[in-house]
VOKOL-98822 format. One record per residue (C-alpha): residue in one letter; x, y, z; residue number from 1. Coordinates in steps of 0.5 Angstrom, whole numbers. Example, Ala and Ser with C-alpha at 12.3 -4.5 7.8 and 13.67 -1.06 7.14 Angstrom:
BEGIN
+------+-------+-------+-------+-----+
| rest |     x |     y |     z |  nr |
+------+-------+-------+-------+-----+
|    a |    25 |    -9 |    16 |   1 |
|    s |    27 |    -2 |    14 |   2 |
+------+-------+-------+-------+-----+
***
This chain:
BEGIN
+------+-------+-------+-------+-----+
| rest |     x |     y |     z |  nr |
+------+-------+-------+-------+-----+
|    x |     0 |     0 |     0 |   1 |
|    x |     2 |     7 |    -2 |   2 |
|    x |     6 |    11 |     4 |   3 |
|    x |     7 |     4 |     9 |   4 |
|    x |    13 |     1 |    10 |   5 |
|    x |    17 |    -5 |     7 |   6 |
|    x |    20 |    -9 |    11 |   7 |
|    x |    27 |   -13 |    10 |   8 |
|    x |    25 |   -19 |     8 |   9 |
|    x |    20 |   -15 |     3 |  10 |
|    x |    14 |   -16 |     6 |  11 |
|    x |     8 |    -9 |     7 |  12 |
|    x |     6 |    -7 |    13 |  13 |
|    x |     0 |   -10 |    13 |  14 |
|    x |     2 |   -16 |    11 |  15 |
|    x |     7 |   -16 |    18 |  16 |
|    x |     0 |   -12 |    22 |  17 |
|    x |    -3 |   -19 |    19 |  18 |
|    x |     1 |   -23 |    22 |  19 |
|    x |     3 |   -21 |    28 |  20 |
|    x |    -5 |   -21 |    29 |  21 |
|    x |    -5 |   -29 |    28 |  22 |
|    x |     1 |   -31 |    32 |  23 |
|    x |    -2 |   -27 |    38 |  24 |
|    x |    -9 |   -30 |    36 |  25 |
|    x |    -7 |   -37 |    36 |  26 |
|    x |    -4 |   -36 |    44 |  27 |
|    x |   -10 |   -33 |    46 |  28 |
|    x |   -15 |   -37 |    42 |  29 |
|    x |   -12 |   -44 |    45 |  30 |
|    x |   -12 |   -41 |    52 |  31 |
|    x |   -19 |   -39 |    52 |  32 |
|    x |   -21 |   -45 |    50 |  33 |
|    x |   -18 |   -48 |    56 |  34 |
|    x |   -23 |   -44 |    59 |  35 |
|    x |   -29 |   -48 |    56 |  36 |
|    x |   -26 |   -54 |    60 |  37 |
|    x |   -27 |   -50 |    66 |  38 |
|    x |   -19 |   -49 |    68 |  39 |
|    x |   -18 |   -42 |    70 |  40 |
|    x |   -13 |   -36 |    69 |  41 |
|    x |    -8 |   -34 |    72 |  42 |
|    x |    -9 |   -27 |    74 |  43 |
|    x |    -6 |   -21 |    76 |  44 |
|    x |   -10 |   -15 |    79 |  45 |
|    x |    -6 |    -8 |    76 |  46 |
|    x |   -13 |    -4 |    78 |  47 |
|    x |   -19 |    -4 |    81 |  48 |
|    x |   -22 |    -8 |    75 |  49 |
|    x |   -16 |    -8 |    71 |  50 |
|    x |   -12 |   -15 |    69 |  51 |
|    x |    -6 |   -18 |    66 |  52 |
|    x |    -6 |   -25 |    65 |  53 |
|    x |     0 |   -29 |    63 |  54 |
|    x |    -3 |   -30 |    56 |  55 |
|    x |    -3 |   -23 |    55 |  56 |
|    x |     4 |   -23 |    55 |  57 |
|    x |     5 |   -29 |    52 |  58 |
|    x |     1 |   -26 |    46 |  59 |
|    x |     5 |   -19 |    47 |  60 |
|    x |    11 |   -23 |    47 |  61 |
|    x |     9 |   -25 |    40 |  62 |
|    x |     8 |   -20 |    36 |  63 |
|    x |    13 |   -17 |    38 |  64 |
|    x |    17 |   -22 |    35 |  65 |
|    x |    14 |   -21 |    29 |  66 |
|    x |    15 |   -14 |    28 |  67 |
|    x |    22 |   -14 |    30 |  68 |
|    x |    24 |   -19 |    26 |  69 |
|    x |    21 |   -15 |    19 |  70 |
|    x |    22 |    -7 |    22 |  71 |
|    x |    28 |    -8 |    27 |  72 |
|    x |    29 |     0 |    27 |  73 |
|    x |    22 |     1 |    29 |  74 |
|    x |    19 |     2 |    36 |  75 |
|    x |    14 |    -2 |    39 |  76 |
|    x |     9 |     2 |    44 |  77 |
|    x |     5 |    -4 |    47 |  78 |
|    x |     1 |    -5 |    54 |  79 |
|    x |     5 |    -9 |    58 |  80 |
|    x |    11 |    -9 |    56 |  81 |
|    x |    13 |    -2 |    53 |  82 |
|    x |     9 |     3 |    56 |  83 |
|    x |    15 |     8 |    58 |  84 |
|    x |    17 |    10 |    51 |  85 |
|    x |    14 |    17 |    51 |  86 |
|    x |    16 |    21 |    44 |  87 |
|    x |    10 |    18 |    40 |  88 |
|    x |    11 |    23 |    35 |  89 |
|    x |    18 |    21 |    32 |  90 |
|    x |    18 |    17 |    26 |  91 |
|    x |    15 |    10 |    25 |  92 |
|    x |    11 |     8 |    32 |  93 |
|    x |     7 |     0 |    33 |  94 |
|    x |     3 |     0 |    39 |  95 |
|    x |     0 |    -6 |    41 |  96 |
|    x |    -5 |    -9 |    45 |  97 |
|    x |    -5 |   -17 |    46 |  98 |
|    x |   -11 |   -17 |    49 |  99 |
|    x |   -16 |   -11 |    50 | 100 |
|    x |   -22 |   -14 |    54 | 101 |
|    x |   -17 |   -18 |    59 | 102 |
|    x |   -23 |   -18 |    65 | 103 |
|    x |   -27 |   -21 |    59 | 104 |
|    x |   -23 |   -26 |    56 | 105 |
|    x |   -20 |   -29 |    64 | 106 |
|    x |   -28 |   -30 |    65 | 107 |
|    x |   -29 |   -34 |    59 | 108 |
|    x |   -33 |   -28 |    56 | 109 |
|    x |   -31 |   -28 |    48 | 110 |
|    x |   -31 |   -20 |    48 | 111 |
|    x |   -23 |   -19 |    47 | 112 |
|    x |   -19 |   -17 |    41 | 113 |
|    x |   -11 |   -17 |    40 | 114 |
|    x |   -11 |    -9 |    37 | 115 |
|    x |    -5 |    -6 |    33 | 116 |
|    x |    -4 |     0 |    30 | 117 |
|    x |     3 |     3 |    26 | 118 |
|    x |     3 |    11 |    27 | 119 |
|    x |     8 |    15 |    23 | 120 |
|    x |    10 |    21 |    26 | 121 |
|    x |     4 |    20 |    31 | 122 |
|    x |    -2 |    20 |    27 | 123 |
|    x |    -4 |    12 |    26 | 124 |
|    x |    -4 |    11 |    18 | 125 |
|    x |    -5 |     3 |    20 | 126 |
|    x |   -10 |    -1 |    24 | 127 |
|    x |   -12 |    -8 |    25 | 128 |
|    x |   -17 |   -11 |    31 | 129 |
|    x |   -17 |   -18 |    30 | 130 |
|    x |   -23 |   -22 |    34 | 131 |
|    x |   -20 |   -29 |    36 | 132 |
|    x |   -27 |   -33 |    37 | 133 |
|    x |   -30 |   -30 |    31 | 134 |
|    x |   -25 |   -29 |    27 | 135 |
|    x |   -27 |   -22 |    26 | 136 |
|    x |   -22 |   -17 |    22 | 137 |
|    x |   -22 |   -10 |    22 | 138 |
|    x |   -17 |    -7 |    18 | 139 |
|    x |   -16 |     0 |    15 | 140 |
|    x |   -10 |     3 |    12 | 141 |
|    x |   -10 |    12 |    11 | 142 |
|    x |   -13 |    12 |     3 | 143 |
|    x |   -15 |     5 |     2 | 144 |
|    x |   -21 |     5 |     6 | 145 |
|    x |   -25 |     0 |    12 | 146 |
|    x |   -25 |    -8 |    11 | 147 |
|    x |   -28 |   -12 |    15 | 148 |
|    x |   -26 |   -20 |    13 | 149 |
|    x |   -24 |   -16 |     7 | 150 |
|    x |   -31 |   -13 |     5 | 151 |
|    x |   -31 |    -5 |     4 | 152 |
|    x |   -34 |    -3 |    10 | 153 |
|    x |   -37 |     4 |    13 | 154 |
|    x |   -41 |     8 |    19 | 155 |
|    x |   -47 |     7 |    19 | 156 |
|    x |   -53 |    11 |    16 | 157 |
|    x |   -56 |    13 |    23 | 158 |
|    x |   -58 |    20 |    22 | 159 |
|    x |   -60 |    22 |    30 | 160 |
|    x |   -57 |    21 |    36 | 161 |
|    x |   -64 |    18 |    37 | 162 |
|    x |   -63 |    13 |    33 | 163 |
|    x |   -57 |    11 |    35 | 164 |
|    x |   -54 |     4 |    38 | 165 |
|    x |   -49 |     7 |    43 | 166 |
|    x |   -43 |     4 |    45 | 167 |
|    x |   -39 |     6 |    51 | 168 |
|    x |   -33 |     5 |    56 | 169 |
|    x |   -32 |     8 |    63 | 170 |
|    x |   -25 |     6 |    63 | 171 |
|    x |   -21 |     5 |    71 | 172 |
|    x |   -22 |    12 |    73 | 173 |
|    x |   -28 |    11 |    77 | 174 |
|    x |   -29 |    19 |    80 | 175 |
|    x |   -29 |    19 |    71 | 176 |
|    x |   -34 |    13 |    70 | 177 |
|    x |   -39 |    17 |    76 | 178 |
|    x |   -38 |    23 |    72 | 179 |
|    x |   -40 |    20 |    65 | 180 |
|    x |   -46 |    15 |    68 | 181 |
|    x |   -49 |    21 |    71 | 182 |
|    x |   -48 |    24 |    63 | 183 |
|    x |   -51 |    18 |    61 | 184 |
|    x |   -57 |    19 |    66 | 185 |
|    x |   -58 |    25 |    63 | 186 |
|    x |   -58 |    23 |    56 | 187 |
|    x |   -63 |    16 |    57 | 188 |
|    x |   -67 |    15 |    54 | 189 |
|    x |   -65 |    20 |    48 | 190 |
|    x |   -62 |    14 |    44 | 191 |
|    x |   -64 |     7 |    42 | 192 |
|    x |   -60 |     3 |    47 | 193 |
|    x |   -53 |     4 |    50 | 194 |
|    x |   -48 |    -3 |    51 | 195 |
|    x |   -41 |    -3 |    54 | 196 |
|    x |   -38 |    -9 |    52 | 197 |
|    x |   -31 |    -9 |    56 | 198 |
|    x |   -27 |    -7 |    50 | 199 |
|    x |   -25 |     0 |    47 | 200 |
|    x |   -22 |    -3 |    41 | 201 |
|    x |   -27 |    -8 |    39 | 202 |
|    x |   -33 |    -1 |    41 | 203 |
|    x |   -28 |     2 |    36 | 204 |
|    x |   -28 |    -3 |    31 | 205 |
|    x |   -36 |    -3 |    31 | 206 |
|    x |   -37 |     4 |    30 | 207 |
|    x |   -33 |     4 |    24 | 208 |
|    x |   -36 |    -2 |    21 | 209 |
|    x |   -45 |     1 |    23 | 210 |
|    x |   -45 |    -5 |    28 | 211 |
|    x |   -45 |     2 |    33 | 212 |
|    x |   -48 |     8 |    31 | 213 |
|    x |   -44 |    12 |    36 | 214 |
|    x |   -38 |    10 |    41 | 215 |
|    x |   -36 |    14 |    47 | 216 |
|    x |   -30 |    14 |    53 | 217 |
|    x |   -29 |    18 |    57 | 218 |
|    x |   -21 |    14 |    59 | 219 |
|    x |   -17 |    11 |    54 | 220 |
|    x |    -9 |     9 |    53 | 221 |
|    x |    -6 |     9 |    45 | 222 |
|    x |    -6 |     3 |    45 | 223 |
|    x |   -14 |     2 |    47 | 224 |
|    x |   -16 |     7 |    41 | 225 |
|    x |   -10 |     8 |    36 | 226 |
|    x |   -13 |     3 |    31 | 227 |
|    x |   -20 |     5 |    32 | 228 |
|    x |   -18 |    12 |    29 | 229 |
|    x |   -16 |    10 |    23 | 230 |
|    x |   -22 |     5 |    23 | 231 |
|    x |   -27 |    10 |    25 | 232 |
|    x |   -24 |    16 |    19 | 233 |
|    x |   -23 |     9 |    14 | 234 |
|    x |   -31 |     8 |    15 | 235 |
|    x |   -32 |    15 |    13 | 236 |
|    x |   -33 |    17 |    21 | 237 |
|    x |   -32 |    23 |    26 | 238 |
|    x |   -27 |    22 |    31 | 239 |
|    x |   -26 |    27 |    36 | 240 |
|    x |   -24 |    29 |    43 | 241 |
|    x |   -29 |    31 |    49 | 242 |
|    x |   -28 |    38 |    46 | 243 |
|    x |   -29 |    37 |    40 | 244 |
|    x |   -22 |    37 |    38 | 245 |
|    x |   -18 |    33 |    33 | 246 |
|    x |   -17 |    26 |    36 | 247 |
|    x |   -10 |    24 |    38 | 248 |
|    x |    -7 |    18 |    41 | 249 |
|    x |    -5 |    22 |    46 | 250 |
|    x |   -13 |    24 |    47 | 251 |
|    x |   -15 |    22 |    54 | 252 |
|    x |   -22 |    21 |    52 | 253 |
|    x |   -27 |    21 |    46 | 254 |
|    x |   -33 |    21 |    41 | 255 |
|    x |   -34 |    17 |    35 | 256 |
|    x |   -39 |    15 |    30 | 257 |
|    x |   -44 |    16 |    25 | 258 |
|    x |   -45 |    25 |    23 | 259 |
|    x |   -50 |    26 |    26 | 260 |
|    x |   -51 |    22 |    32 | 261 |
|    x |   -43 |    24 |    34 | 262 |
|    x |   -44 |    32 |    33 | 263 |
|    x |   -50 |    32 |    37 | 264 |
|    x |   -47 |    28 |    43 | 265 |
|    x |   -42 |    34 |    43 | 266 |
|    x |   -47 |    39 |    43 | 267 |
|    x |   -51 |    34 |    49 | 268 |
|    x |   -44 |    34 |    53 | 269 |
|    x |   -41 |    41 |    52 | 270 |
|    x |   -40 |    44 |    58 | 271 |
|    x |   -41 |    38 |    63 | 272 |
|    x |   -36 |    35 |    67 | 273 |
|    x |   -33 |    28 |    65 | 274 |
|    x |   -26 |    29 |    65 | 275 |
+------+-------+-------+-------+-----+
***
């Protein structure tokens, strides 16, 4: 794809994206079967409600190896491991999450999703969500579109905020996540259902792909959202932060989705306190 690297071995960026995906997704789709055996996962409590399993590292671990094998003179931002890396706007970026949904993947929910994003100069121009069960992929690269299991995919024709199937997050900030419910109170019932499925990356992903009409959280990381942006744009969405602002990875929280639905959030939510 034009504009994307090529790696030492020849390979695009896609291709090593796709890989990396499938390497992790193999790890985490094994395990979670486990599951279903009725063996549980080891779990580690990094926050009130937050996770790491051995399998999420597992899962890092190999995709990292994937990308420093092809893009040895890339940096890799990735949720376990990497997260002091903090000049994200230099050169070319990946950022990684093995598992988004760890909470839901520990307790045999199958909401979780190895996530991936290469950034160039901190503006994601890649992404790839990569459900494990399902065997759900979304892709989108900067110019060449929304794919979803390789068919051309797009934001959803809802047209009002009533109308919309809203997806939420309410992240591990819990004086945040009070502020939003009590938004979110406000707002009911001015929207056609709200649901939080446990993963930004996937809400992300639906939205850019009309399975959501509009997705908000009020508390994300880069590797939570960095595809997503590319996804949402690809699918012919809007992205902003709560200000209505360009988004960022460096965004704390944001507003995406169909036009109409996510502009007339913004207006609801201007000058309430959710940060």
């Amino acid at each position: 794809m034009a504009g994307l690297p090529v790696s030492l071995q020849g390979h695009g960026a896609a291709d090593i994206a796709r890989a990396a995906a499938q390497a992790a997704g193999r790890i985490s789709a094994e395990r979670f079967r486990t599951l279903a055996a009725g063996n549980p996962i080891e779990r580690v409590v990094k926050g009130r409600g937050n996770y790491v399993t051995e399998t999420d590292v597992a899962c890092e671990e190999a995709a990292i190896s994937v990308i420093r094998d092809e893009f040895p003179d890339h940096r890799v931002l990735s949720e376990e491991t990497s997260a002091h890396i903090q000049d994200w706007e230099r050169g070319w970026l990946w950022v990684i999450d093995p598992i988004d949904g760890t909470a839901n993947f520990a307790r045999g929910i199958p909401t979780f999703v190895f996530n991936i994003a290469l950034c160039s100069d901190g503006d994601p121009v890649l992404g790839l969500t990569y459900q494990p069960v399902t065997g759900d992929e979304f892709f989108a690269a900067r110019g060449e579109g929304l794919w979803v299991n390789g068919v051309r995919a797009h934001v959803s024709p809802a047209a009002t905020l009533p109308d919309a199937l809203m997806g939420i997050g309410l992240g591990y900030d819990y004086e945040r996540a009070k502020k939003a419910l009590r938004i979110l109170g406000d707002l009911w019932p001015g929207v056609q259902m709200i649901q939080n499925i446990g993963s930004a990356a996937l809400g992300l992903a639906y939205t850019a792909s009309g399975r959501f009409d509009l997705y908000v959280h009020q508390f994300l990381f880069p590797w939570d959202m960095a595809a997503g942006i590319v996804q949402v744009r690809e699918g012919g969405g809007l992205i902003f932060d709560r200000e209505g602002q360009p988004v960022t990875i460096y965004s704390e929280g944001l507003i995406a989705g169909a036009a109409g639905p996510a502009e007339e959030f913004l207006r609801f939510s201007k000058g309430r306190d959710w940060k």
